[in-house]
C-alpha positions as CSV (number, residue, x, y, z in Angstrom):
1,X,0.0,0.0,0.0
2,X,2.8,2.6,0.5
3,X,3.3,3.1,-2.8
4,X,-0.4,4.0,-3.6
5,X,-0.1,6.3,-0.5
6,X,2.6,7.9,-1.9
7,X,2.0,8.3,-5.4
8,X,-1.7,10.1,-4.1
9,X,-0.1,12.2,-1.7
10,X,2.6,13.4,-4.3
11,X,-0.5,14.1,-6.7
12,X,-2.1,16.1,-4.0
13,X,1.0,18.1,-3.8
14,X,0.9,18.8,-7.1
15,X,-2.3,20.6,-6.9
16,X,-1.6,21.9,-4.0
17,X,1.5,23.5,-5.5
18,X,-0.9,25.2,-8.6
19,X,-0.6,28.8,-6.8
20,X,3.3,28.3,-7.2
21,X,5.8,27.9,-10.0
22,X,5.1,24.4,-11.4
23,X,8.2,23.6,-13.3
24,X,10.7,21.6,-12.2
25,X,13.9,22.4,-11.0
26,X,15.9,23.5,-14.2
27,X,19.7,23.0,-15.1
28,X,21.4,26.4,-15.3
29,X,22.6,25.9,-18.4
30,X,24.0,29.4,-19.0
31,X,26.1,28.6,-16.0
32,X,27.4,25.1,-17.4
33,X,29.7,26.7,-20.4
34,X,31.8,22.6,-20.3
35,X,31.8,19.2,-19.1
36,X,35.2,20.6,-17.8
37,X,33.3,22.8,-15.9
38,X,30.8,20.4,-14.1
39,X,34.4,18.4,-13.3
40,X,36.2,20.9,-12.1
41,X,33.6,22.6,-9.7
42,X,32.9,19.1,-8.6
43,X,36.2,18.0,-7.8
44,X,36.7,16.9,-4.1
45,X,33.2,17.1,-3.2
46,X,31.2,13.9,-1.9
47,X,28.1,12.7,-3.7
48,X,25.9,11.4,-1.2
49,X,23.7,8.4,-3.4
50,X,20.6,6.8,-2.2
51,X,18.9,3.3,-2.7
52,X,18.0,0.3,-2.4
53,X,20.6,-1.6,-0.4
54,X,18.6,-4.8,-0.1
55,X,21.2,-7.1,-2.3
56,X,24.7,-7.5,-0.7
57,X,26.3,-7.7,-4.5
58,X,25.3,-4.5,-5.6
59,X,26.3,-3.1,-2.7
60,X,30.0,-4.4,-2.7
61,X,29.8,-2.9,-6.5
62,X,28.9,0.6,-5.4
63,X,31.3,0.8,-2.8
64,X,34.2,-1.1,-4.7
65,X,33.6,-0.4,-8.3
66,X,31.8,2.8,-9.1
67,X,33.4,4.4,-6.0
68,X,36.6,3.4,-6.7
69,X,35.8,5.3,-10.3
70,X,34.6,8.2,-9.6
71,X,37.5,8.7,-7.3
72,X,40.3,8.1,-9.4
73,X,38.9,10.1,-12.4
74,X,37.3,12.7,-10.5
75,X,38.3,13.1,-7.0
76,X,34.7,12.3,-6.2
77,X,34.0,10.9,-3.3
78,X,30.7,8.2,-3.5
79,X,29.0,7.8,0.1
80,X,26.0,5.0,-0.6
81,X,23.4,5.8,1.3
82,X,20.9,2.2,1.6
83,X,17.2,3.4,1.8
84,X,14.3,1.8,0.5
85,X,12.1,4.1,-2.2
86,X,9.4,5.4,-0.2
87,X,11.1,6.4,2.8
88,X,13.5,8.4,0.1
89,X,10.5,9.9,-1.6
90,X,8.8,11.0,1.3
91,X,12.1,12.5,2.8
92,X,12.2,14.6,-0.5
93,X,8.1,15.3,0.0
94,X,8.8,16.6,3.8
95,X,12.0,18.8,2.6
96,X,9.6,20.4,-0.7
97,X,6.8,21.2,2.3
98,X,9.4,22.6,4.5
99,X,10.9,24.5,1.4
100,X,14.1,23.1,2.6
101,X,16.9,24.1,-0.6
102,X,19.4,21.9,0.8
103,X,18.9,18.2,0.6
104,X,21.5,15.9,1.6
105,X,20.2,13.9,-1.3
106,X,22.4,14.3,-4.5
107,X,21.8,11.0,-6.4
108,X,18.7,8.7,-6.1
109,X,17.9,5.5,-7.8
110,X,14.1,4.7,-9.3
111,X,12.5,4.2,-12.1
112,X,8.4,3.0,-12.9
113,X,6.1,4.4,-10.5
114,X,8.5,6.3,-8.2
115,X,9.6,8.3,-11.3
116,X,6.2,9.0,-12.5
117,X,5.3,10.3,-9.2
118,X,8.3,12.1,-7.9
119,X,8.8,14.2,-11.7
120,X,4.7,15.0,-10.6
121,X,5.2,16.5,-7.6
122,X,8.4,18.5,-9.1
123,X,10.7,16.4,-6.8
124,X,13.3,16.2,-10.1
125,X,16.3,18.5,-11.2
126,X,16.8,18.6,-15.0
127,X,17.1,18.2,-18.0
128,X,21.0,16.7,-17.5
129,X,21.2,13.9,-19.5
130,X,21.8,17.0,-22.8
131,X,24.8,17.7,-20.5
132,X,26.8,14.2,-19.7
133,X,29.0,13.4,-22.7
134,X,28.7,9.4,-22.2
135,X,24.6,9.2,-22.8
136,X,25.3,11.3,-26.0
137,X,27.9,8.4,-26.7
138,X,26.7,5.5,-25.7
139,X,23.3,5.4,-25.3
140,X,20.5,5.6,-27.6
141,X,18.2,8.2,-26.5
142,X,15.4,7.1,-28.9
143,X,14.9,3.8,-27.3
144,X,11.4,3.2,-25.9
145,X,12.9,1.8,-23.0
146,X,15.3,5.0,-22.3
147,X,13.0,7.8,-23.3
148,X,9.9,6.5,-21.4
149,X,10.0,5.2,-17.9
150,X,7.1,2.5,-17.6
151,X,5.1,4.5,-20.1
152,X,6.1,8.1,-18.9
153,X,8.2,10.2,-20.7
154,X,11.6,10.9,-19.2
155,X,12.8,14.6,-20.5
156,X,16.1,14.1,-19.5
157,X,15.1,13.8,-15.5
158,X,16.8,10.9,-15.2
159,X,20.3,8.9,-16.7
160,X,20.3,5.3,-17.2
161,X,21.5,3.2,-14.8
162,X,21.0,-0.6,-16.5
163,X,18.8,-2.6,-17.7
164,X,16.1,-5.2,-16.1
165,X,14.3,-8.4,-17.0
166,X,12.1,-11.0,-15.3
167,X,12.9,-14.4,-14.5
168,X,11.3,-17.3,-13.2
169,X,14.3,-18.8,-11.3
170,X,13.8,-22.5,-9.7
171,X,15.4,-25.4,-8.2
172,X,16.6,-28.0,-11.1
173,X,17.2,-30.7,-7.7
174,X,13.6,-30.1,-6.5
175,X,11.5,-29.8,-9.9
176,X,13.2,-30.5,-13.6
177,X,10.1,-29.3,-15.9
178,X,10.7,-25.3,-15.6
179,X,7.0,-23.8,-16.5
180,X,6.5,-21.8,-19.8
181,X,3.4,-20.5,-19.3
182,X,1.0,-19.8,-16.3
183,X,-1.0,-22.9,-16.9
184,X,2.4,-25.0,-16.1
185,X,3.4,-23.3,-13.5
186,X,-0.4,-24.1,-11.7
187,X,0.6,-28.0,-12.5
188,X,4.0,-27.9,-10.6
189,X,2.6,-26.1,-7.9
190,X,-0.4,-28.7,-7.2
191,X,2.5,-31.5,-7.9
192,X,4.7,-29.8,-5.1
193,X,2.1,-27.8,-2.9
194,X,3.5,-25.3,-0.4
195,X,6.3,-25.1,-2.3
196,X,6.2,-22.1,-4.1
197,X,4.7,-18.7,-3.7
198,X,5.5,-14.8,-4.5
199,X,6.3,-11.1,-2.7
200,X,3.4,-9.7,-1.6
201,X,2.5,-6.5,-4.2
202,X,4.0,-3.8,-3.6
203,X,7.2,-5.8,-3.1
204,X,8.5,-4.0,-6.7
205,X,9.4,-7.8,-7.7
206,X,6.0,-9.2,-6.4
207,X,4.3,-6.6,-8.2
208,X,6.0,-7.6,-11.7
209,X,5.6,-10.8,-11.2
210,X,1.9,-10.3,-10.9
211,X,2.0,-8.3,-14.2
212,X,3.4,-11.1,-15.6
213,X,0.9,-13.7,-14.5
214,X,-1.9,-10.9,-16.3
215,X,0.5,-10.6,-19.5
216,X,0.3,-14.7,-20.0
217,X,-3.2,-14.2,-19.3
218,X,-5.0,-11.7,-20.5
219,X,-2.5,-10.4,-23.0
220,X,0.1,-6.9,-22.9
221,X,-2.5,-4.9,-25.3
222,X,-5.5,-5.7,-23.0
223,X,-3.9,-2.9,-20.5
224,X,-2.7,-0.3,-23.4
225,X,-5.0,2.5,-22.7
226,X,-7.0,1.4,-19.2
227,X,-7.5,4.6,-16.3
228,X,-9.9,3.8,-14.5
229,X,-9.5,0.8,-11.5
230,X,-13.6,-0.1,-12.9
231,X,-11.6,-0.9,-16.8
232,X,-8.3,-2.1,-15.1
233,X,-10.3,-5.0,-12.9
234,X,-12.6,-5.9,-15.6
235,X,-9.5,-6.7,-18.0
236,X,-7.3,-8.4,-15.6
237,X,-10.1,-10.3,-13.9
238,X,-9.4,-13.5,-15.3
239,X,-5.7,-13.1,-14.1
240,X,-7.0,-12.2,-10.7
241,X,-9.3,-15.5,-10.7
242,X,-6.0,-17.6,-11.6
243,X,-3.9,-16.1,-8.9
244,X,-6.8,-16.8,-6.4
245,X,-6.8,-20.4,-7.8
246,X,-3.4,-21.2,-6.8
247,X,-3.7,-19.5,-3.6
248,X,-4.7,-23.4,-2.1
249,X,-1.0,-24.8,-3.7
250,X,1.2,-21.8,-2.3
251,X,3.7,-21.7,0.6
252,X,1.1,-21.7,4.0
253,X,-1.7,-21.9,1.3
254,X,-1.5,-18.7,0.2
255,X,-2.7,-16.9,4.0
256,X,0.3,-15.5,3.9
257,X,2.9,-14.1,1.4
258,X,6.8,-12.7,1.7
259,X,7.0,-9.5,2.4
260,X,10.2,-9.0,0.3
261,X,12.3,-10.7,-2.2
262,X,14.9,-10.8,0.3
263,X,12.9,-12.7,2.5
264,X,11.7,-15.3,-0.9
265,X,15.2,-15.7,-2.1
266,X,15.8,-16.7,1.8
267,X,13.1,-19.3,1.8
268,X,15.0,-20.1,-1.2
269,X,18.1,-20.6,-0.3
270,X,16.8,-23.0,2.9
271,X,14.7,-24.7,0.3
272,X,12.2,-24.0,1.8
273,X,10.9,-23.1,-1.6
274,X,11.2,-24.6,-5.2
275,X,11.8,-20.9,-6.9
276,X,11.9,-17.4,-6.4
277,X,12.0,-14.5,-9.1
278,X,14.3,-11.8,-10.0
279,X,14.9,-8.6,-12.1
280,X,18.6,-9.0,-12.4
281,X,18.8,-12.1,-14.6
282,X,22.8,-12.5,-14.9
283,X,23.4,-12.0,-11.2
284,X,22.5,-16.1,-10.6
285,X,25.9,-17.2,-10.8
286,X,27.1,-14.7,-7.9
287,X,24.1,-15.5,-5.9
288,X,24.6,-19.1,-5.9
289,X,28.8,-18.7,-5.3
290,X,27.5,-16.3,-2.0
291,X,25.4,-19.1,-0.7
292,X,22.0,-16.6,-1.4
293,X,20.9,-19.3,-4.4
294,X,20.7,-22.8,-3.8
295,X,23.3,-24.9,-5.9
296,X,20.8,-26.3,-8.7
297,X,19.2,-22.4,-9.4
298,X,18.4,-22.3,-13.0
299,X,16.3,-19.5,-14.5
300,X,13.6,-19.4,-17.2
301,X,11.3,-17.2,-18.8
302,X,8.0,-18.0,-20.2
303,X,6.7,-18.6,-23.6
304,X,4.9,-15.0,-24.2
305,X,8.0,-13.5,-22.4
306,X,8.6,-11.3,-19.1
307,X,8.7,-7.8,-18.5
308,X,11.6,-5.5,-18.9
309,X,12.6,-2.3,-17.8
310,X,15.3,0.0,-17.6
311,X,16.3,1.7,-14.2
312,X,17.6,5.4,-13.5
313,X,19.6,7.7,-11.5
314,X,18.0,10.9,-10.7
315,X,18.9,13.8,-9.1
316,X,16.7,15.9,-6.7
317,X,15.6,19.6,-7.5
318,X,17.6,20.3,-3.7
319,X,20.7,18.8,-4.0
320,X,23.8,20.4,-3.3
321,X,25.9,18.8,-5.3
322,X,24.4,18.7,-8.9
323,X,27.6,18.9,-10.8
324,X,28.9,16.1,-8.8
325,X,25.8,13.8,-9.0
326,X,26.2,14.5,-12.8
327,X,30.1,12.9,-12.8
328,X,29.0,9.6,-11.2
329,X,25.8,9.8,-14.2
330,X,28.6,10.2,-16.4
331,X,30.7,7.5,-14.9
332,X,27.7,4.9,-14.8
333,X,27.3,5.2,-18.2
334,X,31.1,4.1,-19.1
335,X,31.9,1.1,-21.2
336,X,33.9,-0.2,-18.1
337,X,31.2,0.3,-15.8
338,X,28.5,-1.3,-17.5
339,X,30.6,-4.6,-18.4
340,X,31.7,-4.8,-14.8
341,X,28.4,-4.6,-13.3
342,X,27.4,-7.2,-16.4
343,X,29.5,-9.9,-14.8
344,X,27.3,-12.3,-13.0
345,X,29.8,-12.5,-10.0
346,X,29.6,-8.8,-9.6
347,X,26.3,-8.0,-10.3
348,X,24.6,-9.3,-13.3
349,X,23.1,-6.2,-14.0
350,X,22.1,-5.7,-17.9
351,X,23.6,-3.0,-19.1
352,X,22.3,0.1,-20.5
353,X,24.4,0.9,-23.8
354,X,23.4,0.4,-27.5
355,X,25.2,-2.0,-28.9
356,X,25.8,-0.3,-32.0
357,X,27.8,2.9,-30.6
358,X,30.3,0.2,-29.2
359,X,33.7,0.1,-30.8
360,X,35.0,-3.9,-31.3
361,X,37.2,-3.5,-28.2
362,X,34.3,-2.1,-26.4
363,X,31.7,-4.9,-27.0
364,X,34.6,-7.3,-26.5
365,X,34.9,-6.2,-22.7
366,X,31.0,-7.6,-22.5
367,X,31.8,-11.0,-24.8
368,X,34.1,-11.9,-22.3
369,X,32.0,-11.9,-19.3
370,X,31.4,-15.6,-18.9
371,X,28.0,-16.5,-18.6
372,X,27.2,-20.3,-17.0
373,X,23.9,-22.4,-18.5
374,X,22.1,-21.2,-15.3
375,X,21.8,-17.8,-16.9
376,X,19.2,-17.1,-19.9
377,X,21.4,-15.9,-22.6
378,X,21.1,-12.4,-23.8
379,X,19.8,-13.1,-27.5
380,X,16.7,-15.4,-25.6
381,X,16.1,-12.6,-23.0
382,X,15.4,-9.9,-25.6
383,X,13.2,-12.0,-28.0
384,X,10.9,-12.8,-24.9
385,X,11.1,-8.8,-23.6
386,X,7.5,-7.7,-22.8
387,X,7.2,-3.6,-21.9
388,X,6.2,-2.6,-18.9
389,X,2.6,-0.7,-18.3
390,X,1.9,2.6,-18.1
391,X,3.0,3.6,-14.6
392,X,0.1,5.3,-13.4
393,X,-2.0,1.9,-13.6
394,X,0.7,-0.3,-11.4
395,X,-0.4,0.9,-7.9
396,X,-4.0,0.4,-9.5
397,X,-3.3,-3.6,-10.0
398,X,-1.2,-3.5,-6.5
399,X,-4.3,-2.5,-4.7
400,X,-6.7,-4.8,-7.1
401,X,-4.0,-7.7,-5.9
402,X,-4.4,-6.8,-2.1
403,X,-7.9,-6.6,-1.9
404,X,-9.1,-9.7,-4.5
405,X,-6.3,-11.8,-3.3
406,X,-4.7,-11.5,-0.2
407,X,-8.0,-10.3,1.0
408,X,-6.8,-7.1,2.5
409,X,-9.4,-3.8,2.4
């Protein structure tokens, strides 16, 4: 539910901001002449960057990698700051009511719903993307999955961080059919009952997973278009039925559901479960070598494909430290950056680059991560990619999920 609550109190102040200047916080770009510049002013300064800390791996890649980065090429100094998305938002809602100018937040990670609503309530600095020379070099700003953020356009607010998918990731030791479709999946789980369920919604992988489940079911298109929560029910209801159907086969019979995907891939791990599901589909290697995967983890994706996404870094109309937030953008965006954070025993993080700006050394540095037959290969993963919604309906089928299925009002 927090995510509802937030996104409505971030429209409310919206409105309630009508009497006030609406736009978001702009660039000065009479006062950026260079890229030299943005370096040079940032030099020595700390970047304080917040998000989700919930995965010990990316983390380690933060602290070790990127930091180590934007140190040595730009006397930045990274300080990771782990804080889950709502909290963050609503620290940057209480600081815009208190018309507090100087945030201690410089660099946030989102994307999806948390975007949509935080460039709404004019939480956002930008354009800056126009300004960092490595998105003008390696990425392709057309892309529907750069320029729109789950449906909503992006205008530069935000730099890409990498890319996402959806995988179905299970046990080869407990089950060897891996389901392709939703109708499979309902046969394992009646053939191993209690032994697999889901993150509760609004759990941001729980959520996706239910989107997925309403993708193999009622179809992408069927959503294209929907407002209302009247149209959005109507068209996912046969979804809804089928997740209430296998409510009887889930882990405690459905009564209850993980809160996170920390506390799934747990479960997981214990084997206490014959699955889980993740965004990050080249980071099973890693998890398995760090003991958060069971040995036999193998991932899949279904017939009619999974959802992908790209994710961002943003920086907040108050921070103090634009030019510097900028730099670590800039740095994210290298060729050395994205193939490290590629590597399965790093992060397994997709990355975020087009392909076809990469010189032959470049795309070599990528062909040489070694991926194992665990992972679903990258050619497979793209011709299965499914878009995400429109992010205004997601807390819509969040609260649809909580109150047809889990039951809660």
């Amino acid at each position: 539910m927090k995510k509802t609550v937030f996104i409505l109190m971030a429209l409310i102040l919206t409105l309630s901001f009508s009497g006030c200047s609406k736009k978001q916080a702009k660039n000065e770009e009479s006062n950026i002449e260079n890229w030299q510049q943005v370096l040079d002013e940032s030099k020595g300064s700390t970047v304080n960057f917040y998000g989700y800390g919930g995965d010990e791996n990316i983390n380690k890649w933060v602290d070790n990698v990127l930091a180590k980065k934007v140190k040595e090429d730009y006397d930045i100094t990274l300080n990771r700051v782990p804080m889950d998305i709502d909290s963050i938002l609503n620290k940057l809602l209480g600081e815009k009511q208190a018309n507090n100018e100087k945030g201690s937040i410089d660099l946030v990670w989102l994307n999806g719903e948390n975007f949509y609503a935080a460039k709404k309530a004019n939480l956002l600095y930008g354009p800056f993307t126009n300004i960092i020379p490595n998105f003008e070099k390696y990425v392709d700003g057309t892309a529907n999955d750069i320029n729109k953020d789950f449906g909503y356009n992006v205008d530069g607010y935000e730099s890409p961080f990498g890319r996402a998918q959806l995988v179905m990731v299970y046990n080869k030791d407990m089950v060897t059919k891996f389901p392709k479709n939703t109708q499979e999946l309902m046969e394992i789980c009646k053939a191993n009952s209690g032994k697999f369920t889901y993150p509760a919604p609004p759990d941001f992988t729980g959520s996706a997973f239910v989107r997925n489940v309403i993708y193999d079911i009622v179809g992408e298109e069927k959503l294209k278009g929907l407002k209302t929560k009247e149209e959005i029910e109507k068209a996912i209801e046969p979804a809804i039925n089928y997740l209430n159907d296998l409510k009887p086969y889930l882990w405690n019979e459905g009564k209850t559901y993980p809160a996170t995907l920390a506390q799934l891939d747990n479960m997981f791990a214990d084997k206490q479960v014959l699955g889980t599901v993740t965004y990050a589909p080249n980071a099973i290697d890693g998890r398995i070598k760090n003991g958060e995967y069971p040995n036999g983890a193998v991932s899949s994706v279904f017939e009619k494909g999974t959802i992908g996404n790209t994710h961002f870094v943003a920086i907040p109309y108050n921070s103090e430290n634009k030019k510097g937030a900028m730099a670590v953008a800039n740095a994210i965006l290298s060729v050395e950056m994205q193939a490290s954070k590629y590597d399965p025993l790093a992060w397994g993080d997709l990355p975020a680059l087009d392909n076809n700006k990469l010189l032959d050394n470049e795309k070599s540095m990528f062909s040489k991560v070694k991926l194992s037959d665990a992972i679903v290969k990258q050619d497979e993963l793209l011709s299965h990619r499914c878009s995400e919604p429109d992010a205004d309906i997601i807390p819509i089928i969040e609260k649809i999920w909580m109150e047809r299925v889990a039951g809660e009002e």
